[in-house]
ZALO-717190 format. One line per field, with one value per residue (C-alpha): residue in one letter; x, y, z. Coordinates in Angstrom, 2 decimals, padded with zeros to 5 digits. Each point is the difference from the previous one (the first is absolute). Example, Ala and Ser with C-alpha at 12.3 -4.5 7.8 and 13.67 -1.06 7.14 Angstrom:
BEGIN
residu: c(A|S)
u: c(012.30|001.37)
v: c(-004.50|003.44)
w: c(007.80|-000.66)
//
This chain:
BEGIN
residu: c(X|X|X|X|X|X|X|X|X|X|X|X|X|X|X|X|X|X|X|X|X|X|X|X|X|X|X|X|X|X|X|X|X|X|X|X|X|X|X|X|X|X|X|X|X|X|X|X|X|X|X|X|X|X|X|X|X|X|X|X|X|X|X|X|X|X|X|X|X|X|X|X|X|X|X|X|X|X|X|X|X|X|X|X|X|X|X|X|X|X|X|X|X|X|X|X|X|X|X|X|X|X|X|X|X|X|X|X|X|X|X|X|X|X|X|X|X|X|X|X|X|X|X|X|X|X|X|X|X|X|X|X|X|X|X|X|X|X|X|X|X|X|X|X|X|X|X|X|X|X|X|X|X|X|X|X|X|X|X|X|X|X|X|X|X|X|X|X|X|X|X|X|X|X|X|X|X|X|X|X|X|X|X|X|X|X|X|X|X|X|X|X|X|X|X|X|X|X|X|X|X|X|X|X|X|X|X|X|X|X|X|X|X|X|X|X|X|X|X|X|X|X|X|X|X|X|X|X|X|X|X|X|X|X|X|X|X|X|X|X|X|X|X|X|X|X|X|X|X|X|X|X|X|X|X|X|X|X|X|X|X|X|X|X|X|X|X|X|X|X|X|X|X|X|X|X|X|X|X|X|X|X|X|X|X|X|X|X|X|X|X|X|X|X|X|X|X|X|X|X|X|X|X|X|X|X|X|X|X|X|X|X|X)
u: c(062.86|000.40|-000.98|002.28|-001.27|002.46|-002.70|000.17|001.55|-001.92|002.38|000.66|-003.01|001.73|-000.14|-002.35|002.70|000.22|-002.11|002.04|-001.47|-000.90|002.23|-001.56|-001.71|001.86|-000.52|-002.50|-001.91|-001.08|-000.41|-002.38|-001.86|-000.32|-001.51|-002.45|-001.18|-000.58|-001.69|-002.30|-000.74|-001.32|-003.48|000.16|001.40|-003.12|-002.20|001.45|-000.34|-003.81|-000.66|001.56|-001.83|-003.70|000.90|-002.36|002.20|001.67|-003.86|-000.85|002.93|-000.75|-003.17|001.31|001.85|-003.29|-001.98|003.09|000.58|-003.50|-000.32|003.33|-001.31|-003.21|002.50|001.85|-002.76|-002.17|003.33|001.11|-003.69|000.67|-001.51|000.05|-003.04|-001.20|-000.28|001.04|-000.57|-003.04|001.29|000.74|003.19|000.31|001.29|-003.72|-001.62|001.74|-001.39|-003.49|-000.16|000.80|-002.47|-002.71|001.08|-000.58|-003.87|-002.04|-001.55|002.43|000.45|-004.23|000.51|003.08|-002.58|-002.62|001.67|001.68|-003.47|-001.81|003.14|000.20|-003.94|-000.08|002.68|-001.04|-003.24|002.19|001.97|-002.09|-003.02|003.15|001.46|-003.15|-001.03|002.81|001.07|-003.71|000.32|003.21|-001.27|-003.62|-000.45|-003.67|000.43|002.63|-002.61|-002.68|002.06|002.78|-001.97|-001.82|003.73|001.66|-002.75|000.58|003.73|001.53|-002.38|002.39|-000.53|000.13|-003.26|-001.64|-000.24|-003.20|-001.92|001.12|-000.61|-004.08|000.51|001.08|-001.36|002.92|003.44|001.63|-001.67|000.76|003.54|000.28|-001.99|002.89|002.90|-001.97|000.01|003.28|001.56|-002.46|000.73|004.11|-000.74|-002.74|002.23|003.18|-001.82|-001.60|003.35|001.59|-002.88|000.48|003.88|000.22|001.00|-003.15|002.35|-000.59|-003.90|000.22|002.48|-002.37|-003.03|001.30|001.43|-003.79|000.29|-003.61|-000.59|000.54|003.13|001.21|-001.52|002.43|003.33|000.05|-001.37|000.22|004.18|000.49|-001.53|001.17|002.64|-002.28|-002.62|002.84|001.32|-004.32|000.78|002.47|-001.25|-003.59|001.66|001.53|-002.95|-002.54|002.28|-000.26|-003.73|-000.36|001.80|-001.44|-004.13|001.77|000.40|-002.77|-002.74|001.80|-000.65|003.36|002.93|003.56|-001.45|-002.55|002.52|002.73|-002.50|-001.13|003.31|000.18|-003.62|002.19|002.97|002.05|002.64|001.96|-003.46|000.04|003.57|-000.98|-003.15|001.85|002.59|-002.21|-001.73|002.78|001.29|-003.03|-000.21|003.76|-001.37|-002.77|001.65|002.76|-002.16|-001.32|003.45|000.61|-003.44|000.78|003.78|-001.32|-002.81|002.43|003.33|000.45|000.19|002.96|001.74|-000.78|001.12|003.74|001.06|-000.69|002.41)
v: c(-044.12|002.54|003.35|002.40|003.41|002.20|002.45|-001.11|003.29|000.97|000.93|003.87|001.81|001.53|003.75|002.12|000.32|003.43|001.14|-000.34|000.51|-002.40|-000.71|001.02|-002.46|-001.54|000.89|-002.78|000.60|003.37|-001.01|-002.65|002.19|002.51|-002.57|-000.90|004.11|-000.42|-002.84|000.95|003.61|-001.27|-000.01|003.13|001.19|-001.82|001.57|003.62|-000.90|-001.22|003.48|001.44|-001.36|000.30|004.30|002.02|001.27|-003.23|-001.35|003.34|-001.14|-003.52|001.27|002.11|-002.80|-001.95|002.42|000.92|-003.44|-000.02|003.64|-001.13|-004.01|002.25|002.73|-002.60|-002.64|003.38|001.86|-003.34|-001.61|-003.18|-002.81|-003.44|-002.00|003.32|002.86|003.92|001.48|001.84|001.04|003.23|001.55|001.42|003.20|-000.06|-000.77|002.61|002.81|-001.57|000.64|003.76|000.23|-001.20|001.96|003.25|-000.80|-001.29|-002.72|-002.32|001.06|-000.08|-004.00|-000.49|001.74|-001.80|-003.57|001.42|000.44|-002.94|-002.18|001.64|000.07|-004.14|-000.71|001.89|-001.87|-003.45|000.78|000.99|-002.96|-002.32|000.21|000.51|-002.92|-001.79|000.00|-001.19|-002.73|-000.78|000.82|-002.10|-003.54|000.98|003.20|-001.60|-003.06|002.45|002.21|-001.75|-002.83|002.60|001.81|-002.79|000.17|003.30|-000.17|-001.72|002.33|002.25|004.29|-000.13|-002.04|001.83|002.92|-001.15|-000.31|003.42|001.68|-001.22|000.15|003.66|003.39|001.36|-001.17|001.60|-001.89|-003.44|000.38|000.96|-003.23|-002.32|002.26|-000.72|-004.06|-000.53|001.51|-001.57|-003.85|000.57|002.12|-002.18|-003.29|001.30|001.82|-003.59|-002.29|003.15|-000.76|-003.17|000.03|002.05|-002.11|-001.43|000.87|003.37|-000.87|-001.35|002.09|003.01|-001.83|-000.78|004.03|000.36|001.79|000.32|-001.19|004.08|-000.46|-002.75|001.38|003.01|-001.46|-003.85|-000.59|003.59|000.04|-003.54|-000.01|003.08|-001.45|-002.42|003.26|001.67|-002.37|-000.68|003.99|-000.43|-002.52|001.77|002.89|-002.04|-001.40|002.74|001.77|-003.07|000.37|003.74|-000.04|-002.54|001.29|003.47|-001.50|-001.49|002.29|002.90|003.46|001.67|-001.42|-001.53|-003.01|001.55|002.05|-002.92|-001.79|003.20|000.28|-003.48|000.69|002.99|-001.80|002.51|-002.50|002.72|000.80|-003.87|-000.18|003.38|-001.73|-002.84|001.64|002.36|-003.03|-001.62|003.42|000.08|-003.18|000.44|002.90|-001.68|-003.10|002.28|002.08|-003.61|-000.99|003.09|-000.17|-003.58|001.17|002.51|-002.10|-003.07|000.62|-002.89|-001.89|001.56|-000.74|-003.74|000.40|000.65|-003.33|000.13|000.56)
w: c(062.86|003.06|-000.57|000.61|002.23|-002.14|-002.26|-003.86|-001.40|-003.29|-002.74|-000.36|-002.15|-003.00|000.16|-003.32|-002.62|-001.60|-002.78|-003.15|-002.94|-002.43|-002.91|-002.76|-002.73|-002.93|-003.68|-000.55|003.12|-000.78|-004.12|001.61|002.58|-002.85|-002.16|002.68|000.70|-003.90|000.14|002.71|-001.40|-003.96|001.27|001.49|-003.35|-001.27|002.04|-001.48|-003.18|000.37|001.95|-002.93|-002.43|002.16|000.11|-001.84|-002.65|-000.83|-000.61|-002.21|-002.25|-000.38|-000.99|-002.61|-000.88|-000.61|-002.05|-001.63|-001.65|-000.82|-002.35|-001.24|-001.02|-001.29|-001.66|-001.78|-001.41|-001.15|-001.79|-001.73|-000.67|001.54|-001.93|001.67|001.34|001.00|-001.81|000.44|-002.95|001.24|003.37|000.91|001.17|003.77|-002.13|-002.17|003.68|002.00|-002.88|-000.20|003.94|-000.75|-002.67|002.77|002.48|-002.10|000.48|003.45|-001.90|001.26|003.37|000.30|-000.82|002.62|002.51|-000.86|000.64|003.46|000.90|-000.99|001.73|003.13|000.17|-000.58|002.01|003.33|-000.44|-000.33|002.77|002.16|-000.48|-001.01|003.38|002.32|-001.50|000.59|003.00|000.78|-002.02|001.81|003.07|000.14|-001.17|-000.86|-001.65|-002.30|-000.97|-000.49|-002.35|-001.29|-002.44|-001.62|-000.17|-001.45|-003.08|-000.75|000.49|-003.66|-001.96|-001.42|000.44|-003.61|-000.49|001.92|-002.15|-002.00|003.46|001.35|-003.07|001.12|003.59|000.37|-001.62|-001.29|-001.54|002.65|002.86|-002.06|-000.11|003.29|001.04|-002.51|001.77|003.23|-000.51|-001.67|003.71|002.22|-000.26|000.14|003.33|001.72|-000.80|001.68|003.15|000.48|-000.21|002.45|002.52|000.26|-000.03|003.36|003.02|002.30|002.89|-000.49|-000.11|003.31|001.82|-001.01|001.27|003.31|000.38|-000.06|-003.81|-001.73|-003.36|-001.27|001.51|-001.57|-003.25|000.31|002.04|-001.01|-003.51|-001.74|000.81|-000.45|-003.57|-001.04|-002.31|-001.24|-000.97|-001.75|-001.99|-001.05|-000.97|-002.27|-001.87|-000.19|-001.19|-003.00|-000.92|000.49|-002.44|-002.65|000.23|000.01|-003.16|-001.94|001.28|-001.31|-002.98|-000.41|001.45|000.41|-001.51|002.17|001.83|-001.27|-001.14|-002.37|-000.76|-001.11|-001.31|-002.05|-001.27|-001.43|-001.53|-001.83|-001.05|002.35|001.06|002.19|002.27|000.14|001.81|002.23|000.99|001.22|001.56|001.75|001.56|001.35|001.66|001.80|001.10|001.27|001.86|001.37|001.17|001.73|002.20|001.27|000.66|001.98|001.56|001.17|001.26|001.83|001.65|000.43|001.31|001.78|-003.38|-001.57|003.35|-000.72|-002.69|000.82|-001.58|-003.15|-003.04)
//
């Protein structure tokens, strides 16, 4: 087949239409793209309502809430003498509590024995936190240290504060030293255990990118093992706190000449049922106190946790 010298004319390029504008959408269009903005904004609605319910005043009033249901449950079983498998006859009301708590207050008997246990438990648990987390973070730190230490540790460990009361009593010159001492070992085990398990839960990357910056053991003291099992030490806090508490009480009772649990258990000794319930309530006040400042201490130490902890519900 010859070719031909003629050019091959390519066809004409169509020239840019106009802008028109588009027609606009049907009825079922826009119901569907409106379903689908919906759709795509619930968890952002979710994430309002979770922000909502994490602001400060929405957590005082669930609070209330709590406590609340509980002095009503009490109000109710102490007004109508509930009678089932256990009993309430002997009970008293918040009403007989509330005027039993201005009787007290008339006098600084009482406030001497709240003193007097704020001392003691601040006293024991500085010790315990301080030796409990020294101590750990050796023990995490150095295979040797922790089989010098830790056998002996483990023997001492299931002995409850309680039992030791008899020995203190010998040990130490004065009451006041003893209950220290059972305040003293009921935080120390709680503390030492978690500081350990934080040690040892820190990454050995960070070990070894610190070694080969040239850090010195100090430094890794301060920057690698201190921040990395700071959580770990807190949460050791806490639960000392709780405990130290159980076993200031009961050596108060026990030993004790002042402090809220001499005093509750004073009042049972009495048959004053209403000092019984202030007692009680007193010591779980505290304890809320306590256990917030450590919650505030370890926010304010720890940032970087509640920005971890964005996911949780």
């Amino acid at each position: 087949m010859a070719l031909t010298d003629r050019a091959v004319e390519s066809p004409p390029v169509a020239a840019p239409a106009a802008h028109k504008k588009s027609a606009p959408a049907s009825r079922p269009a826009l119901q569907a793209i409106q379903g689908g903005m919906s759709d795509a904004l619930s968890p952002q609605q979710g994430l309002q309502w979770r922000t909502m319910l994490a602001s400060t005043w929405m957590q005082y009033l669930l609070g209330a809430v709590s406590i609340g249901s509980v002095l009503l449950l009490w109000y109710l079983a102490t007004k109508y003498r509930w009678d089932f498998y256990v009993r309430f006859s002997n009970i008293p009301t918040p009403g007989d509590v509330w005027q039993t708590m201005l009787e007290v207050n008339q006098s600084t008997k009482f406030l001497t024995n709240v003193w007097m246990s704020l001392r003691r438990i601040l006293e024991g648990f500085f010790i315990a936190a301080v030796t409990g987390v020294a101590l750990g973070i050796l023990v995490g730190r150095y295979r040797l240290f922790r089989s010098l230490t830790m056998p002996a540790m483990e023997i001492f460990r299931p002995i409850p504060a309680i039992a030791w009361v008899p020995m203190a009593i010998m040990i130490w010159p004065s009451n006041e030293g003893s209950i220290v001492f059972i305040t003293f070992i009921g935080a120390f085990f709680p503390i030492l255990l978690n500081t350990i398990h934080g040690v040892e839960e820190i990454d050995d990357v960070l070990f070894r990118a610190a070694a080969s910056l040239g850090a010195k053991e100090k430094d890794i003291m301060l920057y690698v093992i201190l921040p990395g099992a700071l959580q770990h030490i807190f949460t050791g806090l806490a639960v000392g706190m709780g405990v130290a508490w159980v076993s200031l009480i009961a050596a108060e009772m026990i030993s004790g000449q002042f402090g809220i649990g001499y005093f509750t258990w004073e009042s049972y000794s009495l048959i004053e049922y209403p000092k019984i319930a202030l007692g009680m309530l007193t010591i779980g006040i505290l304890g809320l106190l306590c256990s917030k400042v450590i919650q505030l201490c370890a926010k304010w130490s720890t940032p970087w946790i509640g920005a971890a902890a964005g996911g949780r519900k």
